[in-house]
Structures are given as structure tokens and as C-alpha cells.
C-alpha positions as CSV (number, residue, x, y, z in Angstrom):
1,X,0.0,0.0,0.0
2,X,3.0,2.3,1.0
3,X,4.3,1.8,-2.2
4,X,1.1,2.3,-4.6
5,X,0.9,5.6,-2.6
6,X,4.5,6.6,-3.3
7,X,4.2,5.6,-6.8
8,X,0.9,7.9,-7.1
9,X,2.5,10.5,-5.5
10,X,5.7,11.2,-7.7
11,X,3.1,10.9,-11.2
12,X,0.9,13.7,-9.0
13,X,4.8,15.5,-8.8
14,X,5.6,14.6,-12.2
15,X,2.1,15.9,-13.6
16,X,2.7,19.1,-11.3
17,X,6.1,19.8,-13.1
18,X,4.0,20.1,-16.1
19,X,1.2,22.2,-15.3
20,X,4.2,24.7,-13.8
21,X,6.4,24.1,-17.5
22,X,2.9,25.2,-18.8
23,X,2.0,27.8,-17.3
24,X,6.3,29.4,-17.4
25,X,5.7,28.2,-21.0
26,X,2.4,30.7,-21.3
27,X,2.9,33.8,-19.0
28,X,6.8,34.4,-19.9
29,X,7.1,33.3,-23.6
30,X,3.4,33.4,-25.3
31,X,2.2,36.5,-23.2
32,X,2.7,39.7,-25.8
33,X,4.2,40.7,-21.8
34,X,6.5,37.7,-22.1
35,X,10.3,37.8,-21.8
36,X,11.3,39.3,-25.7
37,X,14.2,36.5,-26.1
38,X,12.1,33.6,-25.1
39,X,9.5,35.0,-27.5
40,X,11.2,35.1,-30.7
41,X,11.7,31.2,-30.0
42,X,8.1,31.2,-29.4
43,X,6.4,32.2,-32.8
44,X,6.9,28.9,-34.3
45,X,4.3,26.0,-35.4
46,X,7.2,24.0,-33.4
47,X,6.4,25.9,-30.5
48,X,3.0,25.7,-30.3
49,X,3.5,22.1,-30.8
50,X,6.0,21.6,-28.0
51,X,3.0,23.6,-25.7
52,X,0.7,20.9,-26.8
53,X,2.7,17.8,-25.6
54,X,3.7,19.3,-22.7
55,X,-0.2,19.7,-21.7
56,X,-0.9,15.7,-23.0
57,X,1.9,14.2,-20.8
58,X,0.6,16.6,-17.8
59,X,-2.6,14.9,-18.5
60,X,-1.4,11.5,-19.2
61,X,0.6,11.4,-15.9
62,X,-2.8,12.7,-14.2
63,X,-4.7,9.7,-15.7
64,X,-2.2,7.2,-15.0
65,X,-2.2,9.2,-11.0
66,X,-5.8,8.5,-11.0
67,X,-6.0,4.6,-12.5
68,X,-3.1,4.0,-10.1
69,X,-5.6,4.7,-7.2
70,X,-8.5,3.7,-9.0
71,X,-9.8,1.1,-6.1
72,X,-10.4,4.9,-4.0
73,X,-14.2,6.1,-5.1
74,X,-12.6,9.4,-5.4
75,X,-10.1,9.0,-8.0
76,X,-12.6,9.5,-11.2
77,X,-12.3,13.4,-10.6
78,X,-8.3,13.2,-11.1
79,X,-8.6,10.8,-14.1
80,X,-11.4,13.5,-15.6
81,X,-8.7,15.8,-15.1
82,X,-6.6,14.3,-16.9
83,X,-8.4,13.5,-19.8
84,X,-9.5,16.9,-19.7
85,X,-5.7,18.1,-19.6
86,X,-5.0,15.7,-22.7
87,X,-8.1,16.2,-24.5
88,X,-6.4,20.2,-24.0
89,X,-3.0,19.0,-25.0
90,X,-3.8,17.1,-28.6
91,X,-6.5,20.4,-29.4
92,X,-2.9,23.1,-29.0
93,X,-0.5,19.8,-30.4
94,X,-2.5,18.4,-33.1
95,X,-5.0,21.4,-33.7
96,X,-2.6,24.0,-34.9
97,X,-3.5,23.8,-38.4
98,X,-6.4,24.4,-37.9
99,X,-8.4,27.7,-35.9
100,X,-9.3,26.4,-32.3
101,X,-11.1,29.0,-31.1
102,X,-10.4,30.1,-26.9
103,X,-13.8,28.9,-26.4
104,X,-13.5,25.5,-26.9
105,X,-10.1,25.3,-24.5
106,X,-12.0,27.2,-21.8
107,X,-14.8,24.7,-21.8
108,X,-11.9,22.0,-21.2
109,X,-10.2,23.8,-18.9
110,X,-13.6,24.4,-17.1
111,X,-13.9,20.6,-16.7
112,X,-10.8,20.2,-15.8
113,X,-11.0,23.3,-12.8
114,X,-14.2,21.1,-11.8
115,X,-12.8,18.1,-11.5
116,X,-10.0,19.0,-9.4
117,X,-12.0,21.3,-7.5
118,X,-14.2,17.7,-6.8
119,X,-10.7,15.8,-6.2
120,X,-9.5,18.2,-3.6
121,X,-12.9,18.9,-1.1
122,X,-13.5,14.9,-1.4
123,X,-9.3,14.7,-0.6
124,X,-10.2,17.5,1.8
125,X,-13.1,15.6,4.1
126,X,-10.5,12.4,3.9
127,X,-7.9,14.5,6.1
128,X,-10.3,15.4,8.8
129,X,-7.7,14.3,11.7
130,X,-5.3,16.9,9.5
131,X,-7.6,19.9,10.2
132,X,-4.5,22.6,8.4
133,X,-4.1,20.2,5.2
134,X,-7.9,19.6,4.9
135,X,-8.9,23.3,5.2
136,X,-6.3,24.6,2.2
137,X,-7.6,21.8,0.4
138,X,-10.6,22.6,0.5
139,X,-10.3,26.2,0.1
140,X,-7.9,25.2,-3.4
141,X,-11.2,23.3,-4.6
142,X,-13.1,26.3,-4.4
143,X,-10.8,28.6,-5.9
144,X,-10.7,25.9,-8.8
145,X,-14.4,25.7,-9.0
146,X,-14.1,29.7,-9.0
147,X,-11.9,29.5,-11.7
148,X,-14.5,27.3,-13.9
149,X,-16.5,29.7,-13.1
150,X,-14.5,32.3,-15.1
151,X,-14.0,30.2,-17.5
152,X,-17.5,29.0,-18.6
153,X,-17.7,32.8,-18.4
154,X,-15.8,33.2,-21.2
155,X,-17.4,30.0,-22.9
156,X,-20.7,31.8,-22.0
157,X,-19.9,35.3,-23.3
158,X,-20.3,36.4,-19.5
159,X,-16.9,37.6,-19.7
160,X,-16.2,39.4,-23.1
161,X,-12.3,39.0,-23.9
162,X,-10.9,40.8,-27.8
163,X,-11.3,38.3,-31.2
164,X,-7.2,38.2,-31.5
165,X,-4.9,36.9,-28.5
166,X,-5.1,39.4,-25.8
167,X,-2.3,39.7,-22.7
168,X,-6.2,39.0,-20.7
169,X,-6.3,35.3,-22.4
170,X,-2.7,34.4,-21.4
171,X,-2.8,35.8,-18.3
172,X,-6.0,33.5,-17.2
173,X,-4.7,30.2,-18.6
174,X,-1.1,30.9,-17.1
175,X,-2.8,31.5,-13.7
176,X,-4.8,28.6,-14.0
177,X,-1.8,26.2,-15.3
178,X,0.2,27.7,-12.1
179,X,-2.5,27.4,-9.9
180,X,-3.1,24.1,-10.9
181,X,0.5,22.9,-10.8
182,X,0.6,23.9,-7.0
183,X,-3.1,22.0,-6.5
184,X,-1.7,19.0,-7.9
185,X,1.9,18.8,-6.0
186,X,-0.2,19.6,-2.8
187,X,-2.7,16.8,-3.3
């Protein structure tokens, strides 16, 4: 059991590495705020590619997280996450020949704030003799389900953001991506 949990734990680490890569990848090199030497590397089909894969083996290592621990009833919201975080990852890898609009990646990045909103209260009312742990997990499931929230916004037309790629669309999917890779590696 010791060693299923270990094993768990370092693809939860390993998935958290790439949520942050994602997220550094986003705010400092694709934001129009980004470093200027990181983004002339960054205007490429190659790069887009690159930001793809990294979100698919996030997501994989998620899944496999989740399936690892799959005899726990609350493991389905981790694998939903990541399946959302791959579905995500082939859309920006696979989809760059074609227009993806931001609405269809903030409906998947909705379900994936959902689930791992879901993961971390269930996580949270599991720690109940770890009163500290269980209340900032719980608290980091509502932000996360606050952050769907802006996101289905956007999905919605709740929240109006400009036609083109505006600093306002990086800046909420870096968050998210670095809020999520600190949600994961706490969990």
C-alpha cells in the first residue's frame, strides 16, 4: 500500500512539473508581456507544438495518478482531469493547423478546474484528523471551481475578452496552469 501511494505521488509530482512548465511556457514566452528573447523562440508552429505535448503528458501522468488509485471512489475526478488536460493537449498539439477557437479550450479547462476542484474537497473531508491540510484543500477546490466559473464565463460570453490573443487570455490560462500545478503537487 506504502508503495502504490508513493508511486501515485511522484506521477501527481511529475504531472505538477507540467502544469508549472505550462503555465512558465504561457505567462513568460506566449504572453505579448513575455520575456522578448524567449519569444522570438516562441512564434513557431514547433512551439505551439512543443506547448501541446507538454499539456498531453501533464494529462497523461494525471490519468495514470488517478488509474493507479483507481480502487479509491474518489479517483474519477483526477482521471477526468486528466483526460481533460490531454483532450487540451492534442486540441494546441494536433490542432494547430487548424483555428481552435479560446472557447473550446476554456470549456476544457472548465472541466478540468471542476474536477479538481471535486478531487480536492473529497481529498479535503478524507484528512479530517489533518484539520491545516484539509482546510487549504478545501479552500484550493473552491478557488478551482471559481476559476470554472470564469471560465464557462468566457465559454458563455459572461466575460467578453478581444477576437485576437489578448495579454487577458494568457494571463487566465497561465494563472490557471500555475494554480493548478501547485493543487496537484499539494494533493
Amino acid at each position: 500500500m506504502s508503495q502504490k501511494l508513493t508511486e501515485r505521488r511522484s506521477l501527481l509530482v511529475l504531472s505538477s512539473f507540467f502544469h508549472a512548465t505550462f503555465s512558465f511556457m504561457i505567462l513568460l514566452i506566449w504572453s505579448p508581456d513575455g520575456l522578448m528573447t524567449l519569444r522570438r523562440f516562441a512564434h513557431s508552429r514547433s512551439s505551439i507544438e512543443h506547448l501541446g505535448l507538454v499539456a498531453l503528458t501533464a494529462g497523461v501522468c494525471t490519468v495514470a495518478a488517478g488509474i493507479w488509485n483507481a480502487r479509491e471512489a474518489y479517483s474519477w475526478p483526477l482521471m477526468l482531469n486528466g483526460l481533460g488536460c490531454s483532450a487540451l493537449g492534442i486540441m494546441v498539439a494536433f490542432g494547430a493547423t487548424r483555428h481552435i477557437t479560446f472557447r473550446s479550450l476554456a470549456l476544457v479547462i472548465a472541466v478540468m478546474a471542476v474536477s479538481i476542484g471535486v478531487y480536492e474537497v473529497t481529498t479535503a473531508q478524507k484528512l479530517r484528523g489533518h484539520r491545516i491540510d484539509g482546510w487549504l484543500l478545501a479552500a484550493a477546490g473552491v478557488v478551482s471551481v471559481g476559476f470554472a466559473g470564469v471560465f464557462l464565463g468566457f465559454v458563455f460570453g459572461w466575460v467578453r475578452l478581444d477576437p485576437s490573443p489578448s495579454p487577458q487570455t494568457f494571463h487566465w490560462l497561465g494563472s490557471y496552469f500555475g494554480f493548478s500545478a501547485i493543487c496537484i503537487w499539494a494533493t
